[in-house]
N, CA, C and O atoms as a GROMACS GRO file, in nm:
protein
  460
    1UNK      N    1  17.874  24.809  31.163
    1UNK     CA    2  17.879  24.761  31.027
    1UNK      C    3  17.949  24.862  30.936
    1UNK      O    4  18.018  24.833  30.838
    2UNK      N    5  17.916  25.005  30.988
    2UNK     CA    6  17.969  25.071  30.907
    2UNK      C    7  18.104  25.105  30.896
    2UNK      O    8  18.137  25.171  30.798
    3UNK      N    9  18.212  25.065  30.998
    3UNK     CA   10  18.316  25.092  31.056
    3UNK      C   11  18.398  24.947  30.960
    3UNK      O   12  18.485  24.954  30.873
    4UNK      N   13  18.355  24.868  30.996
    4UNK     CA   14  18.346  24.745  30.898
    4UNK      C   15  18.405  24.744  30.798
    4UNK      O   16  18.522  24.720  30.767
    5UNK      N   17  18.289  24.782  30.732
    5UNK     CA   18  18.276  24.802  30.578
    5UNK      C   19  18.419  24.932  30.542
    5UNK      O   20  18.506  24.910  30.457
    6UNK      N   21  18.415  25.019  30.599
    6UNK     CA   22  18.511  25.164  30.575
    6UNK      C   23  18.662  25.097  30.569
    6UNK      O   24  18.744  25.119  30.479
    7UNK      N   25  18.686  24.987  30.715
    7UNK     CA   26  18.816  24.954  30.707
    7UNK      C   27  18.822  24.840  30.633
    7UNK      O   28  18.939  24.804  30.618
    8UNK      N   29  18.720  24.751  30.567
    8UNK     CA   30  18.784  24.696  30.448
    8UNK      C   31  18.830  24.766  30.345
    8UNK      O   32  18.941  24.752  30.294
    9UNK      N   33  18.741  24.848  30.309
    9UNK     CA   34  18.788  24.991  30.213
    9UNK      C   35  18.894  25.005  30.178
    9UNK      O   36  18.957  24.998  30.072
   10UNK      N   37  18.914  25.033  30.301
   10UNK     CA   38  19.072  25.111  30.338
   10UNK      C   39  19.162  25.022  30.330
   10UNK      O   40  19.264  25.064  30.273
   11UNK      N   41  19.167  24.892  30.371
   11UNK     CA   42  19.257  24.772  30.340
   11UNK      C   43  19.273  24.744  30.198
   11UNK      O   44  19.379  24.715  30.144
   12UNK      N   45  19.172  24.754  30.149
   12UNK     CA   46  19.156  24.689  29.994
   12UNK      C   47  19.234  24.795  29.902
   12UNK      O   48  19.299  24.767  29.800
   13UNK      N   49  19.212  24.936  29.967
   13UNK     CA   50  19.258  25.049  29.875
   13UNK      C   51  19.426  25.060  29.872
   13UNK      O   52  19.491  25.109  29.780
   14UNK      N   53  19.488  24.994  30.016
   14UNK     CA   54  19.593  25.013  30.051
   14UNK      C   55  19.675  24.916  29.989
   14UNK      O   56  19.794  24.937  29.966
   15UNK      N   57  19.564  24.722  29.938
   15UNK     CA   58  19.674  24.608  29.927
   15UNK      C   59  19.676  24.667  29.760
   15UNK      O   60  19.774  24.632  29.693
   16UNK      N   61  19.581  24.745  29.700
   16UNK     CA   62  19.586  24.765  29.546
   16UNK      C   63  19.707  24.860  29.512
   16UNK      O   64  19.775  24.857  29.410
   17UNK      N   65  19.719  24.941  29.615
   17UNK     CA   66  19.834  25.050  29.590
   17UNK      C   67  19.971  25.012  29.582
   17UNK      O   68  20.059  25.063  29.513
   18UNK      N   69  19.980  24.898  29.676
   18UNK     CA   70  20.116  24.796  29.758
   18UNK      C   71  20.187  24.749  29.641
   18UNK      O   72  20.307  24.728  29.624
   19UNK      N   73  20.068  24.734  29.546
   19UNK     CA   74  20.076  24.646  29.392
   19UNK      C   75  20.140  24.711  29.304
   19UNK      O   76  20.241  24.669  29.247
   20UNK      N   77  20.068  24.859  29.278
   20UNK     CA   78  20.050  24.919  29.192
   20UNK      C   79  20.214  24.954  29.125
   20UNK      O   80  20.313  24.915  29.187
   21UNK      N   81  20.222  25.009  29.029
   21UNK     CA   82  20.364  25.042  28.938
   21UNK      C   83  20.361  25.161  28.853
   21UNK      O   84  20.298  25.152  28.748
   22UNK      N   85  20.420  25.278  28.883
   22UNK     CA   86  20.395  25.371  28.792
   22UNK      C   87  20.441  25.329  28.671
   22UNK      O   88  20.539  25.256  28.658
   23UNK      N   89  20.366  25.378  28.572
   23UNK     CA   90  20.399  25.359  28.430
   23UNK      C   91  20.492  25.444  28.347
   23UNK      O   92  20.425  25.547  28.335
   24UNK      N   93  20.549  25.454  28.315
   24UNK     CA   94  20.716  25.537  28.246
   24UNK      C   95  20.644  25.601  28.120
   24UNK      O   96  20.645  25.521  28.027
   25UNK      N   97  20.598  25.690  28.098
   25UNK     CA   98  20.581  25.769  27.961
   25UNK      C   99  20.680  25.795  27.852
   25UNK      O  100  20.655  25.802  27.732
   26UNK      N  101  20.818  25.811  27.922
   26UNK     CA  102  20.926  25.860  27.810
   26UNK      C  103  21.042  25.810  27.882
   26UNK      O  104  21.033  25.786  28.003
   27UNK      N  105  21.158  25.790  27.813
   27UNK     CA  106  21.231  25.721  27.886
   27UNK      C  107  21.375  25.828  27.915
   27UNK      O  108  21.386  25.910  27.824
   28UNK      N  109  21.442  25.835  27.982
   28UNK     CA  110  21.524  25.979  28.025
   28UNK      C  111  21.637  25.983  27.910
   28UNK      O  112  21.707  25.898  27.856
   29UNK      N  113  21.623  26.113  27.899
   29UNK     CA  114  21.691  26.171  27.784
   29UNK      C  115  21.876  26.148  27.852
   29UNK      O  116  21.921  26.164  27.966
   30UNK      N  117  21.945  26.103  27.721
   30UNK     CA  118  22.077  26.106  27.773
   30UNK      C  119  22.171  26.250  27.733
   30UNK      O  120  22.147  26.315  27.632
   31UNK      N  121  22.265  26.280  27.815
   31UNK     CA  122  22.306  26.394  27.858
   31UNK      C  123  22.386  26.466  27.693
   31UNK      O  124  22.496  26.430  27.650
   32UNK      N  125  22.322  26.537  27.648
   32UNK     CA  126  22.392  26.623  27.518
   32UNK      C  127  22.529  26.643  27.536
   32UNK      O  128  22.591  26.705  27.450
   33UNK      N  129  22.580  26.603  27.627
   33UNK     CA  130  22.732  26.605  27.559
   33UNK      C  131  22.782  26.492  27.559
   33UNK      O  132  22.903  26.479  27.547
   34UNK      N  133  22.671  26.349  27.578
   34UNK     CA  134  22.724  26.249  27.475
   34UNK      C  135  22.667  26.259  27.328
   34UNK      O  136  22.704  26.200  27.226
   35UNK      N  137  22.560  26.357  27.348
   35UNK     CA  138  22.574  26.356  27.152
   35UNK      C  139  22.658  26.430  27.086
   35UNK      O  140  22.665  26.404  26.966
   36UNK      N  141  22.740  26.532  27.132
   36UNK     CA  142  22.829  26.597  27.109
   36UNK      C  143  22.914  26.541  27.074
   36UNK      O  144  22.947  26.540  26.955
   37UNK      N  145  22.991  26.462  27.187
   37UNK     CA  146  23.105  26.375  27.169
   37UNK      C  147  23.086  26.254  27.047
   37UNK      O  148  23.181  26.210  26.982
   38UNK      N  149  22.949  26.210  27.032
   38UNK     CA  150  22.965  26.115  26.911
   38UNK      C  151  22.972  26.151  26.787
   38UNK      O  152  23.008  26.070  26.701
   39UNK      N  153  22.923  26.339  26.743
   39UNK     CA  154  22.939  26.393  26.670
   39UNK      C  155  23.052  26.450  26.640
   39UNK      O  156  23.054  26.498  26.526
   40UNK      N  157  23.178  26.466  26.721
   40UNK     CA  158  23.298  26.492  26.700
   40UNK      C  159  23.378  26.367  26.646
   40UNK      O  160  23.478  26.377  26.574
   41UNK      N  161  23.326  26.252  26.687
   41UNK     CA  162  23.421  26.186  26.596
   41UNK      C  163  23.394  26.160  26.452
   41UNK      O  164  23.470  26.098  26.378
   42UNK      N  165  23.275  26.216  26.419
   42UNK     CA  166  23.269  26.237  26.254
   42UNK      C  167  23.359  26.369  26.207
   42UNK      O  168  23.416  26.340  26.102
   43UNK      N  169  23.388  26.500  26.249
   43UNK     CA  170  23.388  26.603  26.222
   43UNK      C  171  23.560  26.594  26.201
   43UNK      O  172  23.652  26.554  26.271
   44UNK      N  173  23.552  26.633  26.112
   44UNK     CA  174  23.742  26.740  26.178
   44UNK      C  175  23.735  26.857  26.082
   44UNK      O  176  23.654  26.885  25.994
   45UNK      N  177  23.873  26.931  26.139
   45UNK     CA  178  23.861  27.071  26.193
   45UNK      C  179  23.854  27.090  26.016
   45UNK      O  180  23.930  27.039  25.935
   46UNK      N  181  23.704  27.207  25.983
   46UNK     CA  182  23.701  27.275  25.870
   46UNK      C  183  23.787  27.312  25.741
   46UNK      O  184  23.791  27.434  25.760
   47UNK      N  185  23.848  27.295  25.640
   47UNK     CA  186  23.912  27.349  25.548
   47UNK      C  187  23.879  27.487  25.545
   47UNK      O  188  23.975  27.562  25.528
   48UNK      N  189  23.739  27.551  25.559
   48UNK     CA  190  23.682  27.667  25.579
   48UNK      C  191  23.746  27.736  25.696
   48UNK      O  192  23.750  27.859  25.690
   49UNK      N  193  23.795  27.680  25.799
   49UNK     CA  194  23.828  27.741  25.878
   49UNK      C  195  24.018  27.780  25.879
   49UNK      O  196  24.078  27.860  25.951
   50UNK      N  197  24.063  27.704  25.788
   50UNK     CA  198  24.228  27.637  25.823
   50UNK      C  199  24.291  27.760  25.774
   50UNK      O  200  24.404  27.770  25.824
   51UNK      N  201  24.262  27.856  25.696
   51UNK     CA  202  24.330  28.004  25.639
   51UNK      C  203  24.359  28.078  25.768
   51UNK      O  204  24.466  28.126  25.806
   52UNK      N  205  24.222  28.077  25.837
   52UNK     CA  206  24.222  28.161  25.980
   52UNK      C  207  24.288  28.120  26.068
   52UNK      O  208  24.375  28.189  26.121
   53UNK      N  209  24.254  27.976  26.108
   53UNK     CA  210  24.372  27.940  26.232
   53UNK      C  211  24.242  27.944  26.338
   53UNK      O  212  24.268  27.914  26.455
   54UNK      N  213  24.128  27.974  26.310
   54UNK     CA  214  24.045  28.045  26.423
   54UNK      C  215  23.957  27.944  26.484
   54UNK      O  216  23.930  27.844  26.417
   55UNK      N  217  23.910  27.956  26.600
   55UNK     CA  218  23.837  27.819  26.698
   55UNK      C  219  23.679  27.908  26.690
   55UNK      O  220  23.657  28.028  26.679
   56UNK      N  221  23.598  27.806  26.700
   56UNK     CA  222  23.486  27.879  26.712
   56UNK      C  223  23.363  27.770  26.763
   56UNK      O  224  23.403  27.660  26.801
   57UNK      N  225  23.247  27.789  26.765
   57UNK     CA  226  23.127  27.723  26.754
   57UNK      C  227  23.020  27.717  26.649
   57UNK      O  228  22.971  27.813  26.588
   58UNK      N  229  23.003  27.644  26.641
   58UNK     CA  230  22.898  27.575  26.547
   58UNK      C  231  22.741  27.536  26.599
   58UNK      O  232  22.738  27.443  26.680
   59UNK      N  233  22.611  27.596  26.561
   59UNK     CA  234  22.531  27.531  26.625
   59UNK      C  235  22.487  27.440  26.500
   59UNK      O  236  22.506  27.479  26.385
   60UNK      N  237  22.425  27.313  26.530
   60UNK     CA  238  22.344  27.224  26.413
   60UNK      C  239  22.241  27.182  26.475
   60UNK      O  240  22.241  27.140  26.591
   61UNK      N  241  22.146  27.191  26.400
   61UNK     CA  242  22.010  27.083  26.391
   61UNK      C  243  21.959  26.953  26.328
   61UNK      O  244  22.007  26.939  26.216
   62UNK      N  245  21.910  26.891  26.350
   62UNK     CA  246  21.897  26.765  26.270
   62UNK      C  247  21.829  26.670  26.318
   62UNK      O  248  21.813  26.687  26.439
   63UNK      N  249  21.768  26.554  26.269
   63UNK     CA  250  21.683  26.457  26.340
   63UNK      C  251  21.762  26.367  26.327
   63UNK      O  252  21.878  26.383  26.289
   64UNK      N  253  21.693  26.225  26.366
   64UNK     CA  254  21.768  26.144  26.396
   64UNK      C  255  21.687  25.992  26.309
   64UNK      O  256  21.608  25.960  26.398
   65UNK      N  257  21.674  25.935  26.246
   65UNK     CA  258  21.579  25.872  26.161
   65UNK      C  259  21.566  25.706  26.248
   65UNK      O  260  21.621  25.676  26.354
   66UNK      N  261  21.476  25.619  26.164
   66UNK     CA  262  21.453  25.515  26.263
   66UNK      C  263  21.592  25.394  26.275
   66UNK      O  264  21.606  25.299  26.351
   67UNK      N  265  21.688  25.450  26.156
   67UNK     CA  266  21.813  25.335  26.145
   67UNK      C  267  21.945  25.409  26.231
   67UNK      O  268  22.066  25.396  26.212
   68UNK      N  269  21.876  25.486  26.325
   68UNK     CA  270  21.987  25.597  26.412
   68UNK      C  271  22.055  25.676  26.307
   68UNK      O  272  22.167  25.706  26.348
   69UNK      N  273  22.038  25.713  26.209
   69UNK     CA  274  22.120  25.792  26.115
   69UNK      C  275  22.069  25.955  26.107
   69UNK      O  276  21.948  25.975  26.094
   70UNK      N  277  22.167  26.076  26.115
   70UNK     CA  278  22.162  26.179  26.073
   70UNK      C  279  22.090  26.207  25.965
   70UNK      O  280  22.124  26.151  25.861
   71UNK      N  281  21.952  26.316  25.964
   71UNK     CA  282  21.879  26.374  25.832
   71UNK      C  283  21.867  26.495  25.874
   71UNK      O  284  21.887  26.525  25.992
   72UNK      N  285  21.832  26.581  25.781
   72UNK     CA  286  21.787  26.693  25.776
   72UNK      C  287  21.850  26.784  25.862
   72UNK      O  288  21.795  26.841  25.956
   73UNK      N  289  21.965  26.794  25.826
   73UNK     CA  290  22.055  26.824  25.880
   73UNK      C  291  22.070  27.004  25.864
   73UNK      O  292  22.067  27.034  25.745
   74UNK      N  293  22.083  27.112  25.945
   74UNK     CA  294  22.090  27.211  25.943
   74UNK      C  295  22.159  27.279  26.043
   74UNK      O  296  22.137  27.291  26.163
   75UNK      N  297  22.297  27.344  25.930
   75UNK     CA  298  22.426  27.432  26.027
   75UNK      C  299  22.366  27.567  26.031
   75UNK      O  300  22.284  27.586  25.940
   76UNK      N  301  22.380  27.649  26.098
   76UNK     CA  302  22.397  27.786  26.173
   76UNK      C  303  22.546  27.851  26.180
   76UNK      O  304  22.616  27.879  26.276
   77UNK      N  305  22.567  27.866  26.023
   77UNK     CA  306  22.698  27.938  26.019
   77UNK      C  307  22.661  28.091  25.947
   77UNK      O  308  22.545  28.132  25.940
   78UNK      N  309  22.756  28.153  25.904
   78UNK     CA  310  22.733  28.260  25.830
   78UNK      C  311  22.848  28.207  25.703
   78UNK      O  312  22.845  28.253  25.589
   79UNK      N  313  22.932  28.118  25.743
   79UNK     CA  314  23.035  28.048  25.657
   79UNK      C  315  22.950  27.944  25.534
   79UNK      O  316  22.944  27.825  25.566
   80UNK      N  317  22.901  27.973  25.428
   80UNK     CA  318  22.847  27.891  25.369
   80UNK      C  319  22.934  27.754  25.340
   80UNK      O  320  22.866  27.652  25.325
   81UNK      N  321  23.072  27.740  25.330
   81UNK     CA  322  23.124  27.642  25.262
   81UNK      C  323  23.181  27.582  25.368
   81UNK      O  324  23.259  27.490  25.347
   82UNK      N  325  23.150  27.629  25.518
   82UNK     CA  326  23.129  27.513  25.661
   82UNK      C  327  23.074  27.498  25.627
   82UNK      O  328  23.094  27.418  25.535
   83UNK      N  329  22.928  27.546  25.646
   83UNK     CA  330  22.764  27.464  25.645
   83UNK      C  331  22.803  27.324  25.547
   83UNK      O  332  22.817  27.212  25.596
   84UNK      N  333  22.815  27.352  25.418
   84UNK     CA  334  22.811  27.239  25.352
   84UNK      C  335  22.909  27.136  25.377
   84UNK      O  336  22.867  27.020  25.379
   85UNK      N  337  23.066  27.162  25.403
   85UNK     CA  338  23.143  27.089  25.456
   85UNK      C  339  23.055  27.044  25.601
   85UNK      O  340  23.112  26.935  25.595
   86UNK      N  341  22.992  27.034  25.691
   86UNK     CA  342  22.945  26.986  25.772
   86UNK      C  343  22.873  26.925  25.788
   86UNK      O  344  22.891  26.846  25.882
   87UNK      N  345  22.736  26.915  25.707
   87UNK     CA  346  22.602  26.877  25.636
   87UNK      C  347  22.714  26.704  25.545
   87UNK      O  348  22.692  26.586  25.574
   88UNK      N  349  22.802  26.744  25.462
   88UNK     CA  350  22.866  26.646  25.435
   88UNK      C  351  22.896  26.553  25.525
   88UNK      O  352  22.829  26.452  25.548
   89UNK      N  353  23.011  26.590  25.584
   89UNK     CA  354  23.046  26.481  25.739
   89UNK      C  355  22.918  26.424  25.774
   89UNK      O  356  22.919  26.301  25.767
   90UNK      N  357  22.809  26.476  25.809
   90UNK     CA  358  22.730  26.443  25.882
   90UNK      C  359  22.630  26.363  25.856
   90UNK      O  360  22.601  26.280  25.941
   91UNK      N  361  22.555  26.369  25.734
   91UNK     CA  362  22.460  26.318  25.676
   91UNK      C  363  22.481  26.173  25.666
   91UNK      O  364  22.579  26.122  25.612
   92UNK      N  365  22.375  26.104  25.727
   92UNK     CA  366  22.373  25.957  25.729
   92UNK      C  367  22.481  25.900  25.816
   92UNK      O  368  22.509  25.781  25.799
   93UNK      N  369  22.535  25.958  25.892
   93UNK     CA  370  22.622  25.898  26.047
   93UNK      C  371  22.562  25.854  26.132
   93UNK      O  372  22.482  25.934  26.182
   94UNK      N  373  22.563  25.750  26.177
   94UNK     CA  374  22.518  25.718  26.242
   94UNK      C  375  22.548  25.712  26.434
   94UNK      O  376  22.656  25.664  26.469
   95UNK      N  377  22.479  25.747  26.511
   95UNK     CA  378  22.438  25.766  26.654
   95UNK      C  379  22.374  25.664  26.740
   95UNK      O  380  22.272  25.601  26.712
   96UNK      N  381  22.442  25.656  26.845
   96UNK     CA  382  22.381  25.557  26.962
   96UNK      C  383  22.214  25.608  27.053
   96UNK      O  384  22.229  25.698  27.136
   97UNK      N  385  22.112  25.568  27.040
   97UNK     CA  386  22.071  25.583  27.206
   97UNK      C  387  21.980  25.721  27.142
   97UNK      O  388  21.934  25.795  27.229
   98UNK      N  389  21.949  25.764  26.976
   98UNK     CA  390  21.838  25.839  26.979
   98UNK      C  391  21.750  25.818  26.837
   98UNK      O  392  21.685  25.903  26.776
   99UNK      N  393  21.770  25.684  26.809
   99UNK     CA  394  21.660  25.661  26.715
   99UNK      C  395  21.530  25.661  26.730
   99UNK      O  396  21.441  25.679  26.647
  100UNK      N  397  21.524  25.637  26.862
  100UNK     CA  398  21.326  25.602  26.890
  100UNK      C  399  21.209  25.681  26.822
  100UNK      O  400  21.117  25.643  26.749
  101UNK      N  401  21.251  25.827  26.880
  101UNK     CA  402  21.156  25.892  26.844
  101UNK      C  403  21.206  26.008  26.741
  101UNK      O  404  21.263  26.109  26.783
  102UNK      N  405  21.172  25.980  26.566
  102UNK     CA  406  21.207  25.998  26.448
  102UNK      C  407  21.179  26.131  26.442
  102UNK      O  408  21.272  26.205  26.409
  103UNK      N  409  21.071  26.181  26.465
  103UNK     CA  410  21.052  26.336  26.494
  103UNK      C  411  21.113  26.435  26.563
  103UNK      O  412  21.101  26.554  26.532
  104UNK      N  413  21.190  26.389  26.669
  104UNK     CA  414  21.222  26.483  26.784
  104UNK      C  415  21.386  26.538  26.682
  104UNK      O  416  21.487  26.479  26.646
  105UNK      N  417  21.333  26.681  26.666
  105UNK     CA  418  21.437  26.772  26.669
  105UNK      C  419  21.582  26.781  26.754
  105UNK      O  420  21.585  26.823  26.870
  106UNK      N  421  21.661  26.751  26.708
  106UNK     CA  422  21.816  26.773  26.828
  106UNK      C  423  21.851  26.892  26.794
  106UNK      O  424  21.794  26.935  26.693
  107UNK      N  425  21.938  26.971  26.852
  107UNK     CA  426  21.992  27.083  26.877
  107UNK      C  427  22.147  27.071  26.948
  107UNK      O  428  22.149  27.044  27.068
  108UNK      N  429  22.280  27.089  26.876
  108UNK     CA  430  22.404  27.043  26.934
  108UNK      C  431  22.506  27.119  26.890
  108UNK      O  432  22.554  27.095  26.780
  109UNK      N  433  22.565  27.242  26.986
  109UNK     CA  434  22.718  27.291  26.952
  109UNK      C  435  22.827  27.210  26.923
  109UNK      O  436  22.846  27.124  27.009
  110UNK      N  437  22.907  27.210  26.825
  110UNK     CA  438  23.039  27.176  26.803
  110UNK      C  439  23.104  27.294  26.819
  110UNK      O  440  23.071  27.397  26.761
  111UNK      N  441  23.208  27.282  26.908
  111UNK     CA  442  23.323  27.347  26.891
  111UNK      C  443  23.467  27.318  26.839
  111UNK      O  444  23.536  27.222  26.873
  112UNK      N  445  23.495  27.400  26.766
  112UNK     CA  446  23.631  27.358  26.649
  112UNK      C  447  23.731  27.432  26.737
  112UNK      O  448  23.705  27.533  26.803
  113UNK      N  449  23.865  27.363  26.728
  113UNK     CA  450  23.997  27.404  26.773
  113UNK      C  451  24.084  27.372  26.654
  113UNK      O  452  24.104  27.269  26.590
  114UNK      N  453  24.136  27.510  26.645
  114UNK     CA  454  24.280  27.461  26.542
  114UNK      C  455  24.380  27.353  26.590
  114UNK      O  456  24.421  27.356  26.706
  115UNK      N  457  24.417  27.260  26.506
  115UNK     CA  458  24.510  27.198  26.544
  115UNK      C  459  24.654  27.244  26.596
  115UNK      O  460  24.736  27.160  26.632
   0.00000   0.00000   0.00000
């Protein structure tokens, strides 16, 4: 009886598993240098930069709000009148594929090339 009982168990435990479906918590992040690339087609190359001739990087921060649009937007220059030329371009542009979650911080190099 007891042998029985164990391998229904074991059947029952096995047809529930057969069933079963893991559940997805978060859904996979897409690769930062397509946010890069969608952020370059807002950008062109600095007035701040055009005296120099000079190529460089840019880091920015910013969220992403629930209508996919750029907020709170924050450059990492030492160039104050990039920062703001950039913060300009950028503010309220809109982005594919990261509205969901309104909180989550992005983090994204641009790199500038002289023409």
């Amino acid at each position: 009886m007891k042998k029985n009982f164990a391998l229904l168990m074991l059947v029952g435990f096995l047809a529930t598993q057969a069933y079963a479906a893991p559940i997805k918590t978060s859904k996979p992040k897409a690769a930062k240098a397509t946010l890069e690339n969608q952020l370059a087609k807002y950008v062109s190359y600095p007035d701040a930069l055009k005296p120099t001739q000079q190529a460089g990087v840019v880091v920015i921060q910013f969220k992403v709000n629930a209508a996919s649009e750029l907020c709170q937007l924050e450059v990492f220059s030492q160039n104050e009148q990039l920062n703001n030329t950039l913060i300009r371009q950028l503010t309220g542009k809109k982005i594919n594929g990261y509205g969901s979650d309104a909180g989550e911080l992005h983090t994204v190099r641009l790199r500038f090339q002289p023409d």
